[in-house]
N, C-alpha and C positions, 0 to 999 in steps of 0.2 A: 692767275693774276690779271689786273683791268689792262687795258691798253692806256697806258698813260700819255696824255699828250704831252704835258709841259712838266719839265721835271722841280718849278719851282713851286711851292705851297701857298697858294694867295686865301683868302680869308672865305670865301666859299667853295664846295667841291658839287659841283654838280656831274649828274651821269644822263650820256643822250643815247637816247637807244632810236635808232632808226638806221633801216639796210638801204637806203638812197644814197650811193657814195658823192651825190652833187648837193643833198641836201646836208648830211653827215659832215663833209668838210666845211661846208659855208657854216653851218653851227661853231662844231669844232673853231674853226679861226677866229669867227666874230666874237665867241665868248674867251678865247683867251687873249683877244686883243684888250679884251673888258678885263684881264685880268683874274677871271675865274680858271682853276683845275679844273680839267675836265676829262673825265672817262666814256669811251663809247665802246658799246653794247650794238652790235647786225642782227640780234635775234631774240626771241622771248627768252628763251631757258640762259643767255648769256645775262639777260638783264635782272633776270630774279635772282640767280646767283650773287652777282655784283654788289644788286640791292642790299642782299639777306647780309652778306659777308661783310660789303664794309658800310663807312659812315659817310655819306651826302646830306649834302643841304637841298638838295633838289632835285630830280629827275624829269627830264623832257623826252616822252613817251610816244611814238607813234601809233597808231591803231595798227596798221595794215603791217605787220613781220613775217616773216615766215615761222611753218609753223604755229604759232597760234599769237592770237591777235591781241595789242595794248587793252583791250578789255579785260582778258583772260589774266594777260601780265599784271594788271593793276587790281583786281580782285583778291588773287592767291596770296602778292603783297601784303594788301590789307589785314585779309586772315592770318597770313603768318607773323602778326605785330608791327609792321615796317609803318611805320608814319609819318615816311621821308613825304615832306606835297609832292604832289605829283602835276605837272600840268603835259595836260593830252595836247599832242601835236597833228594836224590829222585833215584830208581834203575831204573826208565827209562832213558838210553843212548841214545837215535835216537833223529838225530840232529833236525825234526821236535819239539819234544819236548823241547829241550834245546830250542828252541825259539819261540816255546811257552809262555816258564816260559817267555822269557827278555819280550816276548813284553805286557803279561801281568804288568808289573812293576818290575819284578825280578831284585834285582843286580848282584847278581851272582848266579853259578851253579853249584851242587857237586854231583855228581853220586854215590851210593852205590855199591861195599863196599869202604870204604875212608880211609884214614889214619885220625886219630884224630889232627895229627901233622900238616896236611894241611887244614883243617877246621879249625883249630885255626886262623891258619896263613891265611886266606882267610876272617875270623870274623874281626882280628883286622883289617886289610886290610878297609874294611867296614866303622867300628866304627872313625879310621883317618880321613876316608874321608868325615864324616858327612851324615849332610842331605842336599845332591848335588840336587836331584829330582825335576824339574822343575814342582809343581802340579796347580791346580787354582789361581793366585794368588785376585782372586775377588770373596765373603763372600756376598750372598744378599737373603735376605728375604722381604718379606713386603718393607716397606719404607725405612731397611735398607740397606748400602750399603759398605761395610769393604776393602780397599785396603790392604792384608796381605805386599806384599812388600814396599807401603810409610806409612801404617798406619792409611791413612786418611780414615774417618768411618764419614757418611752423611747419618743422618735420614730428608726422604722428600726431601727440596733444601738445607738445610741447614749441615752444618759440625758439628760435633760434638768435643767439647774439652775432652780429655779424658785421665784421669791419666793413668799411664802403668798398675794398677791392672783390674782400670777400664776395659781397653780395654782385657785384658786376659781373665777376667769375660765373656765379649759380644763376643770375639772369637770364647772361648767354647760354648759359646751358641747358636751361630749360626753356629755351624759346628753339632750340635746336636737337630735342630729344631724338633719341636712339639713330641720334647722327653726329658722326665723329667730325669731330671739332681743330683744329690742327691749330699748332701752335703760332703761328704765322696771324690767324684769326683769332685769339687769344691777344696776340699782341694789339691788334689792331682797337678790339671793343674793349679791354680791360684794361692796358696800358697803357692808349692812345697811341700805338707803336712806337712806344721808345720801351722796349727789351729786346735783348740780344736774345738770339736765336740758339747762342752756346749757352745759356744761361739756366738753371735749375729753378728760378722762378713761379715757373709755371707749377711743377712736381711739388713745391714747398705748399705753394695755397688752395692746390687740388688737396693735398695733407693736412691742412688744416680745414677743409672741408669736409672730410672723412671722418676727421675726429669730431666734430661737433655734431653730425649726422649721429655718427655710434653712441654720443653721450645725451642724445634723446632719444635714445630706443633703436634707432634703427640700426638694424644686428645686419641684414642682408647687403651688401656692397651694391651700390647705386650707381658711380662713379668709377667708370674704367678706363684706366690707361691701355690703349691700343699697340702695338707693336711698331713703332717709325714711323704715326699716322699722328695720333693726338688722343684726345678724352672722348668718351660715350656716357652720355647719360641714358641710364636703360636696366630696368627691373631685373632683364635677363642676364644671368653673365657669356659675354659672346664667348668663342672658342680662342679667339686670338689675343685675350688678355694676358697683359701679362704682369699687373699690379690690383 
């Protein structure tokens, strides 16, 4: 789970990923004095995590983490669908760099030392603009097949009819194959986290994924229930299934 700073929910969530705890708290405070949520991330593999799993309106990314550097962080991003903006935070100034960060995926660029007043105004700038980022827009595993921009989602020859939660569900699921899913993150990208955690919810529209898979051909189980963990999307049936 993130390190949450402020336990109230204001209208953007942004995530800062930088190991300078003088720089990290001055962020932290000045943005939730501004009234933004905000999660922070000390390290690359904490940030990609974070990213992949939940939902931001914006990420302000260091270069220099331990481990391996906001380039690397913002690249893997990319690749793996995240089209949260990103804006690089970062006291390398040589222009090689700065475009490095764009062509990595970066939105924007801000060199240390900054003014707080222009990073703000650089974030909102961002968060207005959306999610612009032209990423894959075709989702394919196995027999399956997801057009993110019309929607239409074809297991084998056949189209699948798919309610909107439905399809949120197999999204996530195939933007995060032969990786178990846990219901906790379920709730967050399918639900918007309002489901209970005691709740059969989840097991009903995996269920009704199952059958619409089996009634376009696909005979072989795709979709496994894990043992106290969550779902697997994955050709193979792992050893620890136990649906």
């Amino acid at each position: 789970m993130p390190t949450t700073i402020d336990s109230k929910i204001p209208p953007v969530r942004v995530l800062v990923v930088e190991d300078d705890p003088a720089i990290s708290h001055f962020l932290v405070r000045g943005l939730q004095e501004e009234h933004f949520r905000v999660d922070l991330a000390e390290d690359g593999m904490t940030a990609e995590r974070l990213a992949g799993d939940e939902s931001y309106d914006a990420i302000i990314l260091d270069i220099l983490l331990p481990g391996q550097d906001g380039f690397a962080v913002c690249r893997r991003l990319r690749r793996d669908g995240v089209d949260t903006p990103v804006l690089m935070l970062t006291a390398r100034d040589a222009v090689p760099d700065r475009v490095q960060g764009l062509n990595v995926g970066a939105d924007d660029y801000l060199v240390k030392p900054f003014a707080f007043d222009e990073l703000l105004a650089r974030l909102r700038a961002l968060t207005r603009r959306g999610r612009t980022r032209q990423l894959d827009t075709s989702l394919t595993y196995g027999p399956i097949e997801m057009d993110t921009t019309t929607h239409l989602v074809r297991a084998g020859q056949r189209q699948l009819d798919l309610s909107a939660t439905e399809y949120r569900l197999l999204e996530h699921l195939l933007r995060h194959t032969e990786t178990i899913v846990s219901r906790d993150q379920l709730a967050e990208h399918v639900w918007g986290g309002e489901y209970d955690p005691f709740s059969n919810v989840a097991d009903v529209y995996i269920g009704y994924l199952r059958r619409k898979l089996r009634a376009a051909g696909i005979d072989a189980p795709l979709i496994h229930t894990i043992r106290g963990m969550g779902y697997l999307l994955k050709t193979r049936r792992p050893e620890d299934e136990i649906a």
